[in-house]
N, C-alpha and C positions, 0 to 999 in steps of 0.2 A: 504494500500500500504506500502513497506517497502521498505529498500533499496535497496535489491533484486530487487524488483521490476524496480528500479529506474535505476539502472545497479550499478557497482563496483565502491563503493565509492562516490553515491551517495545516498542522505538523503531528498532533497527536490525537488522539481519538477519545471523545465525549466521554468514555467511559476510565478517564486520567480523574485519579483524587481529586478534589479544588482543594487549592491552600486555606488554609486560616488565617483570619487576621484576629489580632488582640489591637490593644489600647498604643502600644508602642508602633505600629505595623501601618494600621491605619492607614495613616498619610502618605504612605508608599504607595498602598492596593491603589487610592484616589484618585492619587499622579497616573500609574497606573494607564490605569482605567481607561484615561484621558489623554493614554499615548506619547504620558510625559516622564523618563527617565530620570529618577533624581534618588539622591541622598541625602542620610542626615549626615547635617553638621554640628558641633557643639557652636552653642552662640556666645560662648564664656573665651574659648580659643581658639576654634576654630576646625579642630580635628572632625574629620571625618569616620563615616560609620555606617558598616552594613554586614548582618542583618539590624535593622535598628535598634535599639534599645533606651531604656529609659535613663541612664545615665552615660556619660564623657567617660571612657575608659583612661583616657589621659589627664583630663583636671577635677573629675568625677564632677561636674556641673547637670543641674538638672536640665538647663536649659538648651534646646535645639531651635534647628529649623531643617525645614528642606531645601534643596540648592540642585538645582535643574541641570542634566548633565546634555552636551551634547549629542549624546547618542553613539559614539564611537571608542572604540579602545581597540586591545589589544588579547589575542587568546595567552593566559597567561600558564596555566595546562590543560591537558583534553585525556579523555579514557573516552575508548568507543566501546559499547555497550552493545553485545553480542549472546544475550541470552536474553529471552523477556521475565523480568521477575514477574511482571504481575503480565495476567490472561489476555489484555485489551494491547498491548505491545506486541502481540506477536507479531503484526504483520508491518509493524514498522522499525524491527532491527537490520538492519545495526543502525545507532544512531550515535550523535556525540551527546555527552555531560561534558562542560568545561563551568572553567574557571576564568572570568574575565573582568582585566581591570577595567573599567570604562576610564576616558581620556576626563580628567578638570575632578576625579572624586578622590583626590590626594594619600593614592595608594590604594584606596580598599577595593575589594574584589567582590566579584559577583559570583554564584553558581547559576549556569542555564545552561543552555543546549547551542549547536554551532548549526546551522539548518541550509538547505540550500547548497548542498556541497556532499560529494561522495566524504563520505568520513574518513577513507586513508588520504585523501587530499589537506585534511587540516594539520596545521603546524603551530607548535609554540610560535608565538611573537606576532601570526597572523594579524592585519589589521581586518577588524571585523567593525559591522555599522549594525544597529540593534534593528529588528522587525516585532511588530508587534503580533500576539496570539490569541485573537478575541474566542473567549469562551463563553462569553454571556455578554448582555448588556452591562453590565458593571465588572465585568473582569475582563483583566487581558493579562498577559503573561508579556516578557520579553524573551525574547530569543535572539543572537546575533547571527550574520550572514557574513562571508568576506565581504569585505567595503566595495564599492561599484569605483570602478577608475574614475577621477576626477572629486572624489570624496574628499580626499586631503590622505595623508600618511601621517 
């Protein structure tokens, strides 16, 4: 199965868990939603943070915000996924899990999927550009693609 298959823009098949949000998370799902890639920041110094949480790992400040990323990074590792743990995957392995820093979120990394691309084709350092993976009206996931030429590097 592909994403063709799946219809435009998608990658996985309806019957994939939905994530949870809590009280910290929130404002990620949101942005989210609305096809806008961001991060916490602490608003005490600045550090950044993902998955979010309710406190500054660095000045332990309660306070945040979110800070709108560009959309682009870099594959920072990848594992292709070659057996379906759960029943609704099978007909979409192999696929990638990776690790991706996105460009302007001052170090932190992301977990998602690299799409769009035979997966012995992806490489650490990859520039990748994020797509988005509407599951609902209010949710959408991100996923990244290698970047289209003309993106930036």
């Amino acid at each position: 199965m592909s994403a063709a298959d799946l219809g435009a823009g998608r990658w996985f098949p309806d019957e994939m868990p939905s994530p949870a949000a809590n009280a910290e998370t929130v404002g990620w799902w949101e942005a989210a939603a609305q096809h806008r890639l961001v991060v916490q920041r602490c608003s005490q110094c600045g550090a950044t943070r993902h998955p979010p949480g309710p406190v500054c790992p660095v000045c332990r400040s309660l306070a945040s915000e979110w800070a709108e990323l560009p959309g682009t990074g870099r594959v920072y590792t990848y594992t292709i996924v070659r057996q379906a743990f759960l029943p609704a995957l099978a007909d979409v392995i192999p696929y990638v899990v990776a690790v991706v820093e996105p460009d302007g979120a001052g170090g932190t990394r992301m977990v998602t999927n690299v799409v769009d691309i035979d997966p012995e084709e992806v490489e650490i350092g990859m520039p990748v550009e994020v797509v988005w993976e509407d599951i609902g009206p209010e949710l959408a996931l991100p996923r990244f693609r290698p970047r289209t030429t003309g993106a930036g590097t």
